[in-house]
N, C-alpha and C positions, 0 to 999 in steps of 0.2 A: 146790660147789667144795671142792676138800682144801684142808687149812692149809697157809698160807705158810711156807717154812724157808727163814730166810738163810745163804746163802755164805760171809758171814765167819762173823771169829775172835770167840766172845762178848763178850771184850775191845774189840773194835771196835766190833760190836752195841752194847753198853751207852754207848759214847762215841758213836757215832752217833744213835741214840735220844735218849742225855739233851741233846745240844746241837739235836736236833731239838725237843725237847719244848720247852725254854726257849726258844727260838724262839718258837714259837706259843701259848707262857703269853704270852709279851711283849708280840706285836705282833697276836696273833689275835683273831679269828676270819681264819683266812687262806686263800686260793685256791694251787692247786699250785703255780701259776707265782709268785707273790708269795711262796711261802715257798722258792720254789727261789732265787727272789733274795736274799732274808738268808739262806741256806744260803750262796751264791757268796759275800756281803759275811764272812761268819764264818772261811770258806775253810777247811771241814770237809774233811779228806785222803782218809777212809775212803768217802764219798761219789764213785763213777765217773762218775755220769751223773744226767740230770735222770729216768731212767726205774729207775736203782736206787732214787732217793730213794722215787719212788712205791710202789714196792715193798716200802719199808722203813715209809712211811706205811699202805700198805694193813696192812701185820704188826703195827703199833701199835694201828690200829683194831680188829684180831680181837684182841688182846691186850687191849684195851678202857683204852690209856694214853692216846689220843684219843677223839674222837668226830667225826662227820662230822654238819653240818647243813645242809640245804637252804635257801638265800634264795631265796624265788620270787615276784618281780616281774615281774605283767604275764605275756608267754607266756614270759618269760627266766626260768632257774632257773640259778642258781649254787652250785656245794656246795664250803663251808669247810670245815676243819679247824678243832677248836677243842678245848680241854682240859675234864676235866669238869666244872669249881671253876669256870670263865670262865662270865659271863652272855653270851649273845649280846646283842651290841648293834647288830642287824642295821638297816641302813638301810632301809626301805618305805616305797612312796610311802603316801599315807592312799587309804582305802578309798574307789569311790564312792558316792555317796550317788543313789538313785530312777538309779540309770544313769549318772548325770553326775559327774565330775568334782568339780566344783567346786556349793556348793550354791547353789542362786537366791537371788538376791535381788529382794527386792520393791517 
């Protein structure tokens, strides 16, 4: 894939960027849609759509001011955004044990 190049004005770039970043310093590790909604609560101007955000997330990530991680629970796999200072503090169930679940008791 070619690199990503935004549309806006770099002025905006850099105000859209840094109030996305502190966004998900904040409240991250975060999923698109959870971060498009503190994006709406912040009421970012430069922001058109939930599909320019992503696009302005994707250009963070090649620019390496995020990172993207994979949660994968079970056959469900979820991928956050997350910054690269932040620990993931990713929720997983516990691992089984001989196949099962939960260990025997005897």
């Amino acid at each position: 894939m070619k690199p990503i190049e935004l549309k806006t004005p770099p002025e905006q770039t850099q105000t859209i960027t840094r109030a996305i970043f502190d966004i998900v310093k904040e409240h991250g590790p975060l999923t698109i849609s959870e971060t498009w909604d503190h994006v709406q609560e912040v009421g970012l101007r430069g922001l058109t759509s939930k599909r320019h955000m992503k696009i302005v997330l994707r250009w963070m990530k090649e620019r390496q001011k995020l990172r993207q991680i994979c949660n994968h629970v079970g056959p469900n796999k979820q991928f956050l955004y997350t910054t690269w200072f932040t620990k993931p503090n990713i929720k997983q169930q516990p691992k089984p044990v001989n196949g099962f679940s939960h260990p025997k008791s005897s």
